[in-house]
DRENDO-1510 file (C-alpha; in Angstrom, 1 decimal, always signed):
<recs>
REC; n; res; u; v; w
REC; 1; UNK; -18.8; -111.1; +88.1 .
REC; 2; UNK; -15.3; -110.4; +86.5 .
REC; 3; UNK; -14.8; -108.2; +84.1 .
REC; 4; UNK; -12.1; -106.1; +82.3 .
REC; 5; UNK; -11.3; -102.3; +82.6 .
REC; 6; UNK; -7.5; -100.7; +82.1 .
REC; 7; UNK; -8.0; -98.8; +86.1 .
REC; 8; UNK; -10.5; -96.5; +87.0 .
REC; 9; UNK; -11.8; -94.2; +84.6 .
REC; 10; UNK; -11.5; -90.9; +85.0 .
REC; 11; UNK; -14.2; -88.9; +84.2 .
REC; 12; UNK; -14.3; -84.4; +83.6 .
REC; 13; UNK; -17.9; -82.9; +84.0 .
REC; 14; UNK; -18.8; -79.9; +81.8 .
REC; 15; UNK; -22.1; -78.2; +82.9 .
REC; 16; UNK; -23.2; -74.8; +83.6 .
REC; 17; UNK; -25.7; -76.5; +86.4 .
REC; 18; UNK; -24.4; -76.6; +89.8 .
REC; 19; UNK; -27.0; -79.4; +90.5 .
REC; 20; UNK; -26.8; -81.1; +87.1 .
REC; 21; UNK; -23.3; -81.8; +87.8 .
REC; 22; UNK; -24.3; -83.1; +91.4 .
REC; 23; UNK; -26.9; -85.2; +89.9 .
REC; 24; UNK; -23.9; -86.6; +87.4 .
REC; 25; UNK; -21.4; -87.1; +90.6 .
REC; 26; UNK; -24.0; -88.8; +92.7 .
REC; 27; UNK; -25.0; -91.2; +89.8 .
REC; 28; UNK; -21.0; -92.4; +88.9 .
REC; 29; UNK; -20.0; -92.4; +92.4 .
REC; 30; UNK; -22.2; -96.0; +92.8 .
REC; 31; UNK; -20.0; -97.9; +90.3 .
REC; 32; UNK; -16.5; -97.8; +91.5 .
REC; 33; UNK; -14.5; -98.0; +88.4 .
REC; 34; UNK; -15.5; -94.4; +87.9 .
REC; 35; UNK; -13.5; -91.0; +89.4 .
REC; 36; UNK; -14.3; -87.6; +88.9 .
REC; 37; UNK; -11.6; -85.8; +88.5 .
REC; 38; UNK; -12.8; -82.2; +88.0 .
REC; 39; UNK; -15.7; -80.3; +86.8 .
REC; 40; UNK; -16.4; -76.8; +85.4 .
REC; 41; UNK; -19.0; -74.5; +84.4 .
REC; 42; UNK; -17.4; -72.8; +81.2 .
REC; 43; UNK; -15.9; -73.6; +78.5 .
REC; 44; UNK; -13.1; -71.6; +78.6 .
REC; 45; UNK; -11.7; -73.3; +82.6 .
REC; 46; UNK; -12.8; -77.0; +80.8 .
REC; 47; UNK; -10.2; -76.5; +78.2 .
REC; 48; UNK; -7.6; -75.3; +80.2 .
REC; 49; UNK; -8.4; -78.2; +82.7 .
REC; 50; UNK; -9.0; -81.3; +80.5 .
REC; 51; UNK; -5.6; -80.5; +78.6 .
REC; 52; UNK; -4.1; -80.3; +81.9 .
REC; 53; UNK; -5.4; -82.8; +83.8 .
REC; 54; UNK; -6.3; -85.3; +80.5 .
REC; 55; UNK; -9.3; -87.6; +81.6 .
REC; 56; UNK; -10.4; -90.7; +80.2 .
REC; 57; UNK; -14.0; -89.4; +79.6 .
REC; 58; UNK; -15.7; -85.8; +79.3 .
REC; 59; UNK; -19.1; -85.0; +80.0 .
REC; 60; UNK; -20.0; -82.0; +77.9 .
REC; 61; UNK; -22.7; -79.8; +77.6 .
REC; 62; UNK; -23.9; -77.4; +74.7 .
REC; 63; UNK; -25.3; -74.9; +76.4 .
REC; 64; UNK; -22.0; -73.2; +79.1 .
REC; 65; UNK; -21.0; -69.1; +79.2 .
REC; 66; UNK; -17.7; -68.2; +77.6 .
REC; 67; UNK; -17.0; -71.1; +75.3 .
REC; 68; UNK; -19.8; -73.2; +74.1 .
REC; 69; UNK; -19.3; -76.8; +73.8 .
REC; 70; UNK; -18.5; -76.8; +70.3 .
REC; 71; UNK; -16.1; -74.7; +70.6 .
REC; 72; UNK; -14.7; -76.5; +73.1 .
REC; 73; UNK; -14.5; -79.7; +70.8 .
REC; 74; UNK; -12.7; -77.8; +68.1 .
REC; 75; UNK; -10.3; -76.4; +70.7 .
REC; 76; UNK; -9.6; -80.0; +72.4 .
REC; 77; UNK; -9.8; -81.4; +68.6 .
REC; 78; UNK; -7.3; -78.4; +67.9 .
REC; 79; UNK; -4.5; -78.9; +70.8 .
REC; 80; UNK; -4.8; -82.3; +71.6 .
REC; 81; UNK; -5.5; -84.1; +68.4 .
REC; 82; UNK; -5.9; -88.5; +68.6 .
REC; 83; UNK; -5.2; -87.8; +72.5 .
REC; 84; UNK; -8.0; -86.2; +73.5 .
REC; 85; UNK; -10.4; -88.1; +75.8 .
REC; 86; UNK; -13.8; -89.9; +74.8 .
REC; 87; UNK; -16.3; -87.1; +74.9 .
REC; 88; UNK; -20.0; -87.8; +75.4 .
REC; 89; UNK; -22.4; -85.0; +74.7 .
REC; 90; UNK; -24.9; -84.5; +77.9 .
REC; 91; UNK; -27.3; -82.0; +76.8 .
REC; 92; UNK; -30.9; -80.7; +76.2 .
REC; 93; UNK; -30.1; -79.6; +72.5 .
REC; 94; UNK; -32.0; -82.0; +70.2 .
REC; 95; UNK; -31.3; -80.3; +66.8 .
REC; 96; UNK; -29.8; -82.4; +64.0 .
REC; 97; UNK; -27.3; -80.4; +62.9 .
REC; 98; UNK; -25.8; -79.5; +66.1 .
REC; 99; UNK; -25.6; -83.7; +66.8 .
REC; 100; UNK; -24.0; -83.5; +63.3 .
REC; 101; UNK; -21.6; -81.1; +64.1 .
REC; 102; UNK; -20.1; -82.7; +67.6 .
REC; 103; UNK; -20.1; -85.9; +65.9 .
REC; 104; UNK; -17.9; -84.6; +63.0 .
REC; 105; UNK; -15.5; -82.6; +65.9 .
REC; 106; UNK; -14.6; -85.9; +67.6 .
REC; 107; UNK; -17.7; -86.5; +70.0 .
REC; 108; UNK; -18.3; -90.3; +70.6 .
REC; 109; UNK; -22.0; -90.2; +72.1 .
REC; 110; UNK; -24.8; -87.4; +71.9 .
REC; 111; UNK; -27.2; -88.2; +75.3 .
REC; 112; UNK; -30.6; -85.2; +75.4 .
REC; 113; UNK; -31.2; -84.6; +78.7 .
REC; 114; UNK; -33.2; -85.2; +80.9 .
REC; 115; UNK; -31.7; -88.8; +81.0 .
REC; 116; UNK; -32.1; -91.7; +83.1 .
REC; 117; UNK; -29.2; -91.4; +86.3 .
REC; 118; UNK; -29.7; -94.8; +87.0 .
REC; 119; UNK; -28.6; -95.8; +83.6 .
REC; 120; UNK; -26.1; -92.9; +82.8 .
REC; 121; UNK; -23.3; -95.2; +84.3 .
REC; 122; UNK; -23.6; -98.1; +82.1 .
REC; 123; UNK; -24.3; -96.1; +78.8 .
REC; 124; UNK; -20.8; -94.1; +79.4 .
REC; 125; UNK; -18.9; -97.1; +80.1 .
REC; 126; UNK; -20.1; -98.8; +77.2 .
REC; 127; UNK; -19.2; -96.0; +75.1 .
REC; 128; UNK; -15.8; -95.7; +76.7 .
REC; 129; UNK; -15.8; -99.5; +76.1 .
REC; 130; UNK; -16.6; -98.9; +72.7 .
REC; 131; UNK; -14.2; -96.6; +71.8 .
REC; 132; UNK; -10.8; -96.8; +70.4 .
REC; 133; UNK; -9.4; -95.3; +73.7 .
REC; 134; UNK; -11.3; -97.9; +75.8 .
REC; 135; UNK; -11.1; -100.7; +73.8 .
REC; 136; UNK; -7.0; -100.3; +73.8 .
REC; 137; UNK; -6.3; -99.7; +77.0 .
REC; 138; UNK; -4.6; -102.1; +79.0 .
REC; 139; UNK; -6.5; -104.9; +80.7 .
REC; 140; UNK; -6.5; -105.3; +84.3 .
REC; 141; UNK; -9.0; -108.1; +86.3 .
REC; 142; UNK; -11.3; -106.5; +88.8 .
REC; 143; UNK; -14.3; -107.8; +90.5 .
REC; 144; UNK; -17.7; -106.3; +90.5 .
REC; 145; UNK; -20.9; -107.0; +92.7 .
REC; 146; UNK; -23.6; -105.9; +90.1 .
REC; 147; UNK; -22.9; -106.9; +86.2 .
REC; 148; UNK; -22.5; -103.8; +84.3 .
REC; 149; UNK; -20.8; -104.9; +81.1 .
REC; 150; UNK; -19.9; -108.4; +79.7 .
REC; 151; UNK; -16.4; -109.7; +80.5 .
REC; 152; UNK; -15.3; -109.4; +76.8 .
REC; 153; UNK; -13.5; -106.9; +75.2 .
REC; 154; UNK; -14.6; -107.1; +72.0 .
REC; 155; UNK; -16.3; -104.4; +70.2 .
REC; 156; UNK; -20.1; -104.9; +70.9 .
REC; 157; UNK; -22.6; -103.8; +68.0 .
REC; 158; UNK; -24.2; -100.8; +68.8 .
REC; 159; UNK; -27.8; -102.1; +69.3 .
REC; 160; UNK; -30.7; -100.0; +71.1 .
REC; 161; UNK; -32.8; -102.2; +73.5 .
REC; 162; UNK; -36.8; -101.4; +73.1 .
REC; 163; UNK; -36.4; -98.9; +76.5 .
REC; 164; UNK; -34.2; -96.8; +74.6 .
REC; 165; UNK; -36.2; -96.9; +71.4 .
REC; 166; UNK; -39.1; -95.6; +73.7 .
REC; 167; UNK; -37.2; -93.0; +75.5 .
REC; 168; UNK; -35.8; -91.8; +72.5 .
REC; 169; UNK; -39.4; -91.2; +70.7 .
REC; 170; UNK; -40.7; -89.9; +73.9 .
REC; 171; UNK; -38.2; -87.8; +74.6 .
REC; 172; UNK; -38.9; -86.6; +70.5 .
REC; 173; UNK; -42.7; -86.3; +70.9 .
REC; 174; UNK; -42.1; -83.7; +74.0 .
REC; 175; UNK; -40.1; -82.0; +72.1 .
REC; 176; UNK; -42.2; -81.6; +68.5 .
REC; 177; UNK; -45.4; -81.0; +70.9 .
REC; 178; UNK; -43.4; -78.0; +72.8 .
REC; 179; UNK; -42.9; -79.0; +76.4 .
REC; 180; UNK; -40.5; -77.2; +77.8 .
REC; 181; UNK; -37.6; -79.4; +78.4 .
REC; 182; UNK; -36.6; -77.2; +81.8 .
REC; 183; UNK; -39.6; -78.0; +83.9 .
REC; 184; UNK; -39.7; -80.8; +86.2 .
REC; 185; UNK; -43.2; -81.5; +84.9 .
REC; 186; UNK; -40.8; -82.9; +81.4 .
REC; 187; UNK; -39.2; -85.4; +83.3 .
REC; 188; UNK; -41.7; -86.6; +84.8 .
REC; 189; UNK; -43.8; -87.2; +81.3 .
REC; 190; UNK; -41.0; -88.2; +79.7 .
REC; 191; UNK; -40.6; -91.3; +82.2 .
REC; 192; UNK; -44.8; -91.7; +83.1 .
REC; 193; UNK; -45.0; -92.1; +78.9 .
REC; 194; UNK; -41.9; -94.5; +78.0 .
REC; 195; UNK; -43.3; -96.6; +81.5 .
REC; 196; UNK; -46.9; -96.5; +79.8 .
REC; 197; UNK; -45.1; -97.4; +76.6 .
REC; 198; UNK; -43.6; -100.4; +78.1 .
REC; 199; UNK; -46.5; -102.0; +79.7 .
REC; 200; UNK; -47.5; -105.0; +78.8 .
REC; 201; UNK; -51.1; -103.7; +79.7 .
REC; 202; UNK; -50.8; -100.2; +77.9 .
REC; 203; UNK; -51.7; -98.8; +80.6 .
REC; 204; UNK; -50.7; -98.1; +84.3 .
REC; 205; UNK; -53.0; -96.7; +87.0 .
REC; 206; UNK; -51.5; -93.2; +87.3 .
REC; 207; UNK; -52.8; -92.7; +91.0 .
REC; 208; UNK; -52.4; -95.7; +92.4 .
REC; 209; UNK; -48.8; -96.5; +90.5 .
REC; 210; UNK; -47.8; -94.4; +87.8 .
REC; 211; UNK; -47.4; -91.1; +90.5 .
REC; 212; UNK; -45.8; -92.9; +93.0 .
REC; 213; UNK; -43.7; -95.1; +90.7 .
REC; 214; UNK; -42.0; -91.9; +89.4 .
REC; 215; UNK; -41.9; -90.0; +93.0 .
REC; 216; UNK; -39.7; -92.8; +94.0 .
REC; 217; UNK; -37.3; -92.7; +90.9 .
REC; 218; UNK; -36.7; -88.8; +91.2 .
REC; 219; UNK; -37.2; -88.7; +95.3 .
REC; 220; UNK; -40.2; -86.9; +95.8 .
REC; 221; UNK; -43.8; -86.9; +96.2 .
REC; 222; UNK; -46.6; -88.3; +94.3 .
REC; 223; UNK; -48.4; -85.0; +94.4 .
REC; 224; UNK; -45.7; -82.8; +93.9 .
REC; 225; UNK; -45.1; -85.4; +90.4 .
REC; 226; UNK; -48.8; -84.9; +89.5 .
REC; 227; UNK; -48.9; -81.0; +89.9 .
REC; 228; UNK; -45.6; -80.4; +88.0 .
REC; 229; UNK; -46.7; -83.0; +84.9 .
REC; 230; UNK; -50.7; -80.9; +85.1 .
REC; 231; UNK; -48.1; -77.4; +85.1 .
REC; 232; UNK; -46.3; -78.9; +82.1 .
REC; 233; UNK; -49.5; -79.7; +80.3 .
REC; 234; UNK; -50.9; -76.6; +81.0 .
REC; 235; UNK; -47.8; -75.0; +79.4 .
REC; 236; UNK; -48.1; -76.6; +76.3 .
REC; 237; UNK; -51.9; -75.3; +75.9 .
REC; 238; UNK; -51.3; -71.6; +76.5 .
REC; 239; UNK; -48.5; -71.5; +74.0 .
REC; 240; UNK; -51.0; -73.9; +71.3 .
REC; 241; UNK; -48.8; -74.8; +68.6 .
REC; 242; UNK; -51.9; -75.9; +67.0 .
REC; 243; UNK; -49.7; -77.6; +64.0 .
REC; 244; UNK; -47.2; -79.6; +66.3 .
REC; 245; UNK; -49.8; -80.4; +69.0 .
REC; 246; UNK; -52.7; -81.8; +66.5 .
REC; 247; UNK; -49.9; -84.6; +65.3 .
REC; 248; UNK; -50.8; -86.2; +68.9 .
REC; 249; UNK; -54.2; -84.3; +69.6 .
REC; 250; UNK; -56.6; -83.9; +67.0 .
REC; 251; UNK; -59.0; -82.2; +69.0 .
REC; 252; UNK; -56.7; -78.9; +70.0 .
REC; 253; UNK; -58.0; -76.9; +67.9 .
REC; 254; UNK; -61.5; -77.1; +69.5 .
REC; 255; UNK; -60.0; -77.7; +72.9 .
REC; 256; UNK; -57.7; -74.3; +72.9 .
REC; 257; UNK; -58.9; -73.0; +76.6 .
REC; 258; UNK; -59.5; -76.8; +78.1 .
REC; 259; UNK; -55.9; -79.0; +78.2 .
REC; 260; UNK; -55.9; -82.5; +78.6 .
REC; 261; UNK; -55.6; -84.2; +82.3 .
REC; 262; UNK; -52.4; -85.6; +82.9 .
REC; 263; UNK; -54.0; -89.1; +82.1 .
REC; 264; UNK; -55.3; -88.2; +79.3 .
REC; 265; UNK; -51.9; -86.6; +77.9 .
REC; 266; UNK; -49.8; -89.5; +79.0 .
REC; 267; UNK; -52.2; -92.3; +77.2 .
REC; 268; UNK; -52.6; -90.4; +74.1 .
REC; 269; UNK; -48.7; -89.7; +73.4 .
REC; 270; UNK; -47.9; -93.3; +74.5 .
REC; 271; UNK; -50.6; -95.3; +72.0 .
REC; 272; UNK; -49.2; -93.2; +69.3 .
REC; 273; UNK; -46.2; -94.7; +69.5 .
REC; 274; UNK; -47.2; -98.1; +70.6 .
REC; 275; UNK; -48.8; -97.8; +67.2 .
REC; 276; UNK; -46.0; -96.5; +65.7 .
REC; 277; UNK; -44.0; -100.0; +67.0 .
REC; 278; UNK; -46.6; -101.8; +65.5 .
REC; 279; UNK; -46.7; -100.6; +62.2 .
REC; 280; UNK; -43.1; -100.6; +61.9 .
REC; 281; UNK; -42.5; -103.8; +63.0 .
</recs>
């Protein structure tokens, strides 16, 4: 496939996660137009680097020591003005007003982690695509094996396919219902729900497919997936936010010593918002 990109992009990763950012180099090291140029684990060494070494794209977390992220927007909005590179917001802060706020300092894109890898490529180029910077830069013909964006150049209308409707709700309902977003047990819900979502059957086997399914996307074991989503679960139970879990369990209240199997927690979450589709539209 041809398509269109000025050279390769250069990317800056902001994250006070070692691994996080290892997870980030490993995912935009399969799609060649993309080079990481630096990384750093405060706010105050991404400033002085990004000014210095001026990237096409940042990857920028809320939550890093010294500087936080917004302040790290207002600095790079401060000193480097209409120059500054596109900056996507990678982080597990879901608050309103803090998306509010990056959006108002000069952030393109807000992603809540935990996010897909295998799609974090194609979402940041077709923001950088998207973007004022991307979408002036000078053209230059390349070839690529695996379509990742169309050939065009013009401006696409930002439209969110029904996967990221569902991983947006999901990723929602964890939140509202108090999973802690830190445990690997949350990843593994968040994908075993928006796959549930998705199926045309409204259901998957979580055994015989669901488990293994998502100990092949995150490269590990079906039993180490179904002990970390039953520790998750069991999480939620002994903190009982009665209120918040009741939207999506009506029975809590009566069920405060006995949580729900990992089945049982995954169904329940994803009819809700099968039903919510259905209603709405």
């Amino acid at each position: 496939m041809v398509r269109f990109v000025s050279e390769r992009i250069k990317v800056y990763v902001v994250d006070d996660c070692e691994e996080y950012i290892q997870q980030v180099e490993q995912s935009l090291s399969a799609v060649s137009d993309f080079e990481i140029i630096g990384k750093a684990y405060d706010g105050e060494t991404a400033i002085q680097e990004i000014i210095a070494a001026r990237p096409d794209i940042v990857l920028l977390d809320l939550i890093i020591p010294q500087k936080d992220g917004i302040a790290v927007l207002e600095e790079l909005q401060k000193q480097m003005g209409w120059q500054k590179p596109v900056i996507i917001i990678l982080t597990a802060i879901g608050q309103d007003k803090y998306i509010k706020k990056a959006l108002s300092l000069g952030a393109e894109y807000y992603i809540l982690k935990p996010y897909d890898m295998e799609l974090l490529p194609k979402r940041i180029m077709q923001v950088y695509l998207d973007s004022d910077k991307g979408g002036k830069s000078e053209k230059k013909e390349i070839t690529s094996e695996e379509p990742k964006m169309p050939p065009s150049r013009v401006k696409e209308t930002r439209t969110h396919t029904l996967r990221e409707k569902a991983e947006a709700d999901v990723i929602k309902a964890l939140q509202d219902i108090g999973v802690p977003a830190h445990l690997s047990g949350y990843a593994y819900l968040q994908k075993a729900i928006v796959e549930t979502v998705l199926s045309e059957r409204g259901f998957i086997p979580i055994t015989k497919e669901l488990y293994p399914m998502i100990a092949d996307c995150f490269d590990t074991s079906p039993g180490k997936v179904e002990r970390a989503i039953r520790g998750a679960i069991q999480k939620v139970w002994q903190r009982m936010n009665t209120q918040k879990i009741n939207q999506f369990f009506n029975y809590a209240e009566n069920r405060k010593g006995v949580h729900p199997t990992n089945s049982e927690f995954i169904a329940t979450i994803a009819d809700k918002i099968r039903l919510m589709y259905l209603t709405k539209y």
